[in-house]
N, C-alpha and C positions, 0 to 999 in steps of 0.2 A: 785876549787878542781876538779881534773881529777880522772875519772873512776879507775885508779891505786892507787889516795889517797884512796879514798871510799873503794877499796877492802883492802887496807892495814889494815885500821881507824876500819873496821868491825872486821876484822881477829885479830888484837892487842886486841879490847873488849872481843870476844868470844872465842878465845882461839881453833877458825875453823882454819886450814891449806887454804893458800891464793888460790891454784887453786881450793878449791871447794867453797870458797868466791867468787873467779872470773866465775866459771862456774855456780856458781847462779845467779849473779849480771846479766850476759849476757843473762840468761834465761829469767829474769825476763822484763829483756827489751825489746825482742823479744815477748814475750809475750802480752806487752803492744801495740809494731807495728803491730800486727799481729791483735786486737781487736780492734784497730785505723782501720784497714786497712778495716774492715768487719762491720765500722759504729758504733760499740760497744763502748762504754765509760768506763773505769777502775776507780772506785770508791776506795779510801784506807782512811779507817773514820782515823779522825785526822790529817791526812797529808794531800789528796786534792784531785782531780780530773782530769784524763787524759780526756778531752773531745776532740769531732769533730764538728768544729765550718762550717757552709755553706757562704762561700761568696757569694755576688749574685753577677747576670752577671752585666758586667760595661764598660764603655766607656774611655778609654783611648787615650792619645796622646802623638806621637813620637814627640818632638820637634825638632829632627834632621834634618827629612823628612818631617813635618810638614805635618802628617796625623793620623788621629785615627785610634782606631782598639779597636776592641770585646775584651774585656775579656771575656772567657765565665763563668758563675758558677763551682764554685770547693769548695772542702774541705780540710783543715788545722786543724791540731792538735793542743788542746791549752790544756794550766794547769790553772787549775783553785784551790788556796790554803784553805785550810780549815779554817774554823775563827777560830781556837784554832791558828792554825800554822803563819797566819796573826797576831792575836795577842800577839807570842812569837816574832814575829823579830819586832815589832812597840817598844817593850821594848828600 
């Protein structure tokens, strides 16, 4: 399902016109990178959790060149689903 099904799929139930379906949809997402981006985690009860997970630093190897190198520590955004939401798709 692409961002264009989603605004469609919303707009058909609610009976909203699709560009202010679309300029929510994109707010909302924006919203969410921008709270990502400042460490902050986006909580939405029943549906899941936008967190920021830390990788530690780590040791890697080019097999190419047959040398390691640093990774160094960073952060990556993860979702993490709510157990209501987890046990409606286990159905």
């Amino acid at each position: 399902m692409t961002k264009a099904d989603i605004v469609n799929e919303i707009a058909k139930n609610t009976g909203i016109d699709k560009v202010t379906v679309l300029t929510t949809v994109e707010s909302f997402m924006e919203v969410v990178k921008e709270s990502l981006s400042k460490e902050d985690n986006v909580y939405l009860r029943g549906f899941g959790s936008f967190i920021v997970k830390k990788r530690a630093e780590k040791t890697a190897r080019n097999i190419s060149k047959n040398t390691t190198i640093i990774i160094p520590e960073h952060n990556i955004p993860a979702f993490k689903p709510a157990k209501t939401f987890v046990a409606q798709i286990k159905k």
